[in-house]
Every structure is written in C-alpha cells, then in structure tokens.
C-alpha positions as CSV (number, residue, x, y, z in Angstrom):
1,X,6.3,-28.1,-2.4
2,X,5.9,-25.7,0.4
3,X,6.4,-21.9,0.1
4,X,10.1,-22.1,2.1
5,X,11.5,-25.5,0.1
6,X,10.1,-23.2,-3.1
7,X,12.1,-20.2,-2.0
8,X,15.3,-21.7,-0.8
9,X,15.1,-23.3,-4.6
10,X,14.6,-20.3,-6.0
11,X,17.8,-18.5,-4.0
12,X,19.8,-21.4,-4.9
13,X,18.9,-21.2,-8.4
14,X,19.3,-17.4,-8.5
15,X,23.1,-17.6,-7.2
16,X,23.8,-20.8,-8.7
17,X,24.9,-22.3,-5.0
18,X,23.4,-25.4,-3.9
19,X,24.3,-24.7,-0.5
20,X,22.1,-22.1,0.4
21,X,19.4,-22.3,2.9
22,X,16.1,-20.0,3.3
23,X,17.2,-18.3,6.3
24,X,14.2,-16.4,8.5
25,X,15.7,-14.9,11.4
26,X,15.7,-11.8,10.6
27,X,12.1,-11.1,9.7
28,X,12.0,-7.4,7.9
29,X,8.4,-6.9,8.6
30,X,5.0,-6.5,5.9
31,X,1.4,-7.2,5.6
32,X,0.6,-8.7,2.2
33,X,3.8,-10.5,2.3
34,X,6.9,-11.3,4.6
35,X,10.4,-9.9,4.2
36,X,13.5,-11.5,5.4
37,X,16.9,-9.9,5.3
38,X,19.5,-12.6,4.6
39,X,23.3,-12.2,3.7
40,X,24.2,-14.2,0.6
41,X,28.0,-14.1,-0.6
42,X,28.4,-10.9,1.1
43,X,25.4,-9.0,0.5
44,X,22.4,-8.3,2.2
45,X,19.3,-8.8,0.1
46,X,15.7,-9.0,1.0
47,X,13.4,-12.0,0.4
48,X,10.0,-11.4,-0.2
49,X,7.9,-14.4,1.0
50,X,4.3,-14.0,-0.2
51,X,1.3,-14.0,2.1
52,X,-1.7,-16.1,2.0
53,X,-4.4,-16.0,-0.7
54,X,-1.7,-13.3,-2.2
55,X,-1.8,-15.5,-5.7
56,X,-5.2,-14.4,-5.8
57,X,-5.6,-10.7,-4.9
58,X,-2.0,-9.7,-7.0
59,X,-1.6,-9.7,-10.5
60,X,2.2,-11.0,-10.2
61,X,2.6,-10.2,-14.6
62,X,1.3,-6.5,-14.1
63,X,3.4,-6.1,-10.5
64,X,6.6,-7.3,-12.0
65,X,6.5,-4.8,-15.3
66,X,5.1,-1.8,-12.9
67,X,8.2,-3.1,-10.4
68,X,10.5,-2.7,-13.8
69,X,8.7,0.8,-14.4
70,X,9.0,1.9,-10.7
71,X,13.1,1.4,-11.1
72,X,13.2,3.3,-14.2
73,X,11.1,6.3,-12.1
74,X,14.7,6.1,-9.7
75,X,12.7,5.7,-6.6
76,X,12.4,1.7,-6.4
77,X,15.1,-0.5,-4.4
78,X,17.2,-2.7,-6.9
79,X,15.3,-5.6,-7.6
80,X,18.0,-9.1,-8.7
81,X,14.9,-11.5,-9.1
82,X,11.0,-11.9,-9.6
83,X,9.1,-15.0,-10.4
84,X,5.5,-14.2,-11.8
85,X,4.1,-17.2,-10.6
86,X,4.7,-17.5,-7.5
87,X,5.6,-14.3,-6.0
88,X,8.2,-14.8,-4.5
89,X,11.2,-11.5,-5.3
90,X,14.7,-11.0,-4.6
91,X,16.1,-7.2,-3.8
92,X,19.4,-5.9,-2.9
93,X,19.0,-4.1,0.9
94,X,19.4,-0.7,1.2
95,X,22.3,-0.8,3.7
96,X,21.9,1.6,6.9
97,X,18.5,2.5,6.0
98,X,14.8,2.5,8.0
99,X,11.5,2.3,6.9
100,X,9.3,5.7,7.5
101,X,7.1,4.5,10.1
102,X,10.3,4.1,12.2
103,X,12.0,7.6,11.5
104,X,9.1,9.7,12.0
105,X,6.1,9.9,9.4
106,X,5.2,13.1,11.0
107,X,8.4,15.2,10.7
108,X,8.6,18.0,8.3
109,X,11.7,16.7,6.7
110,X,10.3,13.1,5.8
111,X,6.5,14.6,4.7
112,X,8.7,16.7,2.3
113,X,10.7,14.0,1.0
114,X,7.5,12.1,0.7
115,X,5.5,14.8,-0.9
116,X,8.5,15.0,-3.2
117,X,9.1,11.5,-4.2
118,X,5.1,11.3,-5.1
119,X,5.6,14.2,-7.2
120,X,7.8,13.0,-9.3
121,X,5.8,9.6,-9.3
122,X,3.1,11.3,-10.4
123,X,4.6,13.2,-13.0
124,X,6.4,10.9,-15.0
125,X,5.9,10.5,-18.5
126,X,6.0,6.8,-18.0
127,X,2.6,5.3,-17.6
128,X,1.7,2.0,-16.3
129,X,-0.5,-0.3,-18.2
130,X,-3.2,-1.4,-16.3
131,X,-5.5,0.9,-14.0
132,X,-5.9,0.7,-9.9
133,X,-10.1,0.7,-9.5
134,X,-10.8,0.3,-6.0
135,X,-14.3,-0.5,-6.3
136,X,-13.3,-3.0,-8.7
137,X,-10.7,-4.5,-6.4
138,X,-13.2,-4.7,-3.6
139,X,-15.6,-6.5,-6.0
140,X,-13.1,-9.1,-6.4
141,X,-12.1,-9.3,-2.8
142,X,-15.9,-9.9,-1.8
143,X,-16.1,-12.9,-4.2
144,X,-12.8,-14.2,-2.7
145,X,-14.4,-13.9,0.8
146,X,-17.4,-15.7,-0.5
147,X,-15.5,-18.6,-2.0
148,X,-13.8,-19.0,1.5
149,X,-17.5,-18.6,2.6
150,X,-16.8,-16.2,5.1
151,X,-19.4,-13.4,6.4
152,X,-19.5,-9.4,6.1
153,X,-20.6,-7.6,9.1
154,X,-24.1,-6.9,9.3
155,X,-24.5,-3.3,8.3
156,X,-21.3,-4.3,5.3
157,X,-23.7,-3.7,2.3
158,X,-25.4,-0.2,3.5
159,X,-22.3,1.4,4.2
160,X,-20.7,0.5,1.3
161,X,-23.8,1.4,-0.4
162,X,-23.9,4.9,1.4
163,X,-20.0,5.4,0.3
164,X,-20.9,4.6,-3.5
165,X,-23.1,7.1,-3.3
166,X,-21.2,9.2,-1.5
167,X,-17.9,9.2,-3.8
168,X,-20.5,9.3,-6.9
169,X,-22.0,12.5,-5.7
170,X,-18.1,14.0,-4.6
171,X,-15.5,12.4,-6.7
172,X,-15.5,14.9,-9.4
173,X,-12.3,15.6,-12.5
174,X,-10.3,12.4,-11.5
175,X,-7.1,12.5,-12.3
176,X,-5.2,9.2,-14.1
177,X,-1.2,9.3,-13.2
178,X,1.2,6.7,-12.0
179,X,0.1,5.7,-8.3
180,X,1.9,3.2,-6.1
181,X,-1.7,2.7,-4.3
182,X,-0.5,1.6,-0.9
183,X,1.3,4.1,0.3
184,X,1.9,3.1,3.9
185,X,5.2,4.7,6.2
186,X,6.3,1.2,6.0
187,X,7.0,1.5,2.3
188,X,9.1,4.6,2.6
189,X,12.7,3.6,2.8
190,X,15.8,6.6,3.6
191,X,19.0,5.5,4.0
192,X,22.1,7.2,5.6
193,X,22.4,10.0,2.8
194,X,18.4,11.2,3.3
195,X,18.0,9.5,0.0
196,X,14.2,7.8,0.3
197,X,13.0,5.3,-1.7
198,X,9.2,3.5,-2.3
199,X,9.2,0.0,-2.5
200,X,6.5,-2.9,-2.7
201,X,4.4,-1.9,-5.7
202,X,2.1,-4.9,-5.8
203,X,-1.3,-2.3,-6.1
204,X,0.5,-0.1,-8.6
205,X,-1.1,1.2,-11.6
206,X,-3.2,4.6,-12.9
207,X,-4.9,6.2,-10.6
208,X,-6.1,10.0,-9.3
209,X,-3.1,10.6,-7.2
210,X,-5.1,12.0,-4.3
211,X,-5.4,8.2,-3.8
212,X,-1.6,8.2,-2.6
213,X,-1.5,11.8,-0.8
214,X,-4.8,10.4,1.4
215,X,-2.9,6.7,1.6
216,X,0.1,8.6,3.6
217,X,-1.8,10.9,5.8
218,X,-4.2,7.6,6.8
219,X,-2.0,4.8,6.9
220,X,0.4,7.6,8.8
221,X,-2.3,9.1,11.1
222,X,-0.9,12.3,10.5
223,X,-1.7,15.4,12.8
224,X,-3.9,18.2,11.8
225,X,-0.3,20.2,11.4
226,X,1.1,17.5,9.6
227,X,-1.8,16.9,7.1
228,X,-1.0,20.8,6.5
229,X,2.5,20.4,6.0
230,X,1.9,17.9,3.3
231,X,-0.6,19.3,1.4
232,X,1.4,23.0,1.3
233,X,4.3,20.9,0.0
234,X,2.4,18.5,-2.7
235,X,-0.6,21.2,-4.1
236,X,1.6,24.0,-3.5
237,X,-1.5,25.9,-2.0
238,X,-4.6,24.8,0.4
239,X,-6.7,22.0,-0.8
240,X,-10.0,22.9,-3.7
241,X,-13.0,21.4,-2.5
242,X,-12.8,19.2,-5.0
243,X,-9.2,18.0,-3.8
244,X,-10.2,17.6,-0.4
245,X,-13.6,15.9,-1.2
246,X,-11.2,13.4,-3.2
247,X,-9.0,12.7,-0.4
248,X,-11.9,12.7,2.6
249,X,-13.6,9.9,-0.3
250,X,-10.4,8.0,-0.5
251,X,-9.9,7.8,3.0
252,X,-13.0,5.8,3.6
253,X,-12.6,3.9,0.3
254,X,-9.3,2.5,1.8
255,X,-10.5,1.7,5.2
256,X,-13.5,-0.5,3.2
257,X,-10.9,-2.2,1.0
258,X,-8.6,-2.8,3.4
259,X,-11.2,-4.6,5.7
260,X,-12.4,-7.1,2.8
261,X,-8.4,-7.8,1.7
262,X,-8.3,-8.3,5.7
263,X,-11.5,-10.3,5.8
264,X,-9.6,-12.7,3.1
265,X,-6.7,-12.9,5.0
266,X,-8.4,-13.9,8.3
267,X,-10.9,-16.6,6.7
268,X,-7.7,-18.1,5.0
269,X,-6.5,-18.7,8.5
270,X,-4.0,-15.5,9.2
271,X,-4.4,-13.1,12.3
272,X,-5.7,-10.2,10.9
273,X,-8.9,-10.5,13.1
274,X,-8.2,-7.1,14.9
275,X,-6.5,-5.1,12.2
276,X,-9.8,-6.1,10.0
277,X,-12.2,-5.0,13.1
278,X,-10.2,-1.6,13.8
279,X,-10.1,-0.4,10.2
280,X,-14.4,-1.0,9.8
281,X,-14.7,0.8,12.6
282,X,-12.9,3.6,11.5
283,X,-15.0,3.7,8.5
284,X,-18.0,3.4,9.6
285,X,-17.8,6.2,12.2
286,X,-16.3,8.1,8.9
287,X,-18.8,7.4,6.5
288,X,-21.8,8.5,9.1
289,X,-19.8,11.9,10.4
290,X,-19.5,12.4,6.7
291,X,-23.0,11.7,5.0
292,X,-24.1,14.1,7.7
293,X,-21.5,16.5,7.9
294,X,-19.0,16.7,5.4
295,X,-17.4,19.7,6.1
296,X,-15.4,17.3,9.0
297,X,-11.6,18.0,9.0
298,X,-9.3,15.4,7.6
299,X,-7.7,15.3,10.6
300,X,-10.5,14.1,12.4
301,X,-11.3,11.8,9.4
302,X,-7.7,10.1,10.4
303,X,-8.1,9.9,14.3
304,X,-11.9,8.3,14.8
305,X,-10.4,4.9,16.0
C-alpha cells in the first residue's frame, strides 16, 4: 500500500468516517517528514506524512512515549493519534499560530520565550528513557549510506576524525537532561496569545542541553547580538569555557550529522543534494578555524557558509 492510501486509512480509521480523503494542499512544511493541514469535521489538524528512509533513522516506540512525555512537560501541541509502525501522527493545529522561523528567530521576545521554554525542558523532573548520542546516531547513518552504497566526500573520515578528537579533548562535565535534539525555528510554534510551543520530537531523549541552546543559535543563524541575548537569558551570566567549548563542539557535531542523515536522504532518491553540500561545507571551514584557533566567536562559527 502506498504511504497516501496508508494515511487516508489511518484518518478514516481515526474518525471512524469512510468518506475521508488524504488531502495535500496545504502542505505545512518539514524536513524529516511532511505536514499537511487538513480540516476534518470542523477542525484543523496536522498530518504528519513520514519522509523517506524515516523507518530507519527514527525509533517510532521511543518517539511516541518521549511525544507522551513532551505533552505532560506542557510545551507539546495535542497529539489525537500515533502509529509506531509506520509513522505516520495525527495533531490538533494550533489555530492562528506561526512557526519561529517565520516570526523572527532573532527577536528578543522570541529568543526569550525560547530560552524559556528550554528551561523548563531541561529541568523537568521527568526523564526520557533512552539517551540522544550523536556519534552513535552518525554511526548508524554511515551504515545506512553504505547499504544504499552511496559515497562520503573525500576528506569525510579526517574531519570527522579531527572532530572526535576535537570534542574528546573539549567536551568536558556533560550534562544528561531532557533534550528535544533538533531544535530548529521551524519547531517553535506561538500562537495569537504569545504562548510558544515545541513540537516534532522524533530525536528526543537525554542529552547535555548545550546540545539544544547550540541547535537554535545554528539552525537560527543567529547574530553575534542575538547569540548574546540568548545565552544572558538561558545561563543567566556569560558562557564558562567549558560551556562555550560544548556549544562551539556541538555546532560542528550537527553540521556532520546532519550531512550523513542528508546523504541518506539524497541516495534514497530525495533532493537534499544542496542542503547536504552547504551544511559540509560549513563544517569543514568550522572544524579547520577551530583545530587552529579555537578561541573563534560562535558567531562566526554560525556565519562561515
């Protein structure tokens, strides 16, 4: 059965109404998945439709039961429907609402909503089960590509090799607290009241939560003034070395993850070609500045594309 006849059985099945069809014409945007907004007896939900080669880079089990946690946290968006095995989720739309990258990632009032809403993530006494390892996840991403028998780029194994040894030598008193782990603007929902909420937690799970805080300023390319304005309002005070040797780590951590989940994607036959190529390059001008000199500025860390 294809992915649409599987959906449209699933909605009909979840509002008991034979007549429903999958409706896509009013595509709601994503990357590891695609989001429809349809209007089903009166009430706009959102239909998650996942991406390719998505059965095998998510753990479906862990992401619904993290989804469950992320509701009880009070930051998630109402969530009517998940099926494990295939993916595919149900969620009531957050009426008069815009995702973050739309509003303004950079402005004050959003990075302290943000900074807020990460806090109390972060905090909660509720812990998720399993643990987000990056170098882990981009062991298992390799072996995907290698199955697709798709190709690295040339200098692939000594950069990652210089970053291992970079984060081994910096990475110091991690940190294990809830962490949503993909932390893009897109993911940031506020509605009409300035209420915000983060949704998609497919990557959830333990993790230092510098991971998040240098997530949002990449994925966000905030300013210099920005990256301040965060970090006064998360930390309370100026980065520790040790904070902002985290985040500079993380920063070129993601960019190297990213590209292998985008390398799957674009040997599975999806147009991630360029996203894949501009995210490498970013890292590897980061992880050469940074082996030489890494006293470089966030800021400039978040810019070199």
């Amino acid at each position: 059965m294809r992915m649409e006849e599987l959906i449209q059985e699933k909605l009909r099945n979840a509002f008991h109404d034979e007549s429903i069809v999958f409706d896509k014409s009013r595509f709601a945007g994503g990357l590891t998945n695609y989001n429809y907004i349809m209007n089903i007896q009166d009430i706009e939900y959102v239909i998650r439709q996942p991406g390719g080669m998505t059965e095998h880079i998510i753990d479906r089990k862990m992401e619904k039961i993290n989804n469950a946690l992320a509701s009880e946290f009070g930051v998630n968006s109402d969530c009517i429907y998940f099926d494990e095995t295939s993916g595919i989720k149900i969620s009531t739309y957050i009426n008069n609402s815009q995702n973050l990258a739309h509003a303004g990632p950079c402005y004050p009032q959003n990075l302290k909503s943000v900074s807020q809403l990460l806090k109390k993530i972060h905090s909660n006494s509720k812990h998720f089960s399993n643990r987000f390892d990056w170098q882990a996840e981009l062991d298992k991403y390799e072996q995907i590509i290698q199955q697709l028998h798709g190709d690295f780029f040339s200098d692939y194994t000594t950069l990652k090799d210089q970053l291992n040894k970079f984060v081994q030598e910096n990475v110091k008193n991690t940190i294990f607290a809830p962490c949503h782990n993909d932390t893009v603007p897109e993911n940031f929902i506020i509605d009409a009241t300035g209420r915000t909420y983060l949704i998609d937690w497919e990557y959830s799970g333990m993790n230092d939560p510098c991971w998040d805080v240098a997530a949002y300023i990449l994925e966000s390319k905030l300013s210099a003034e920005a990256i301040d304005y965060l970090i006064q309002d998360y930390f309370g005070q100026p980065l520790t070395p040790t904070e902002e040797l985290k985040i500079k780590s993380f920063i070129m951590a993601q960019d190297l993850l990213w590209t292998a989940w985008a390398l799957i994607r674009h040997y599975n036959g999806d147009d991630f070609l360029e996203y894949c190529c501009i995210r490498y390059e970013r890292f590897r001008k980061n992880i050469k500045t940074m082996t030489k000199s890494p006293h470089c500025s966030i800021a400039h860390m978040v810019m070199q594309s």
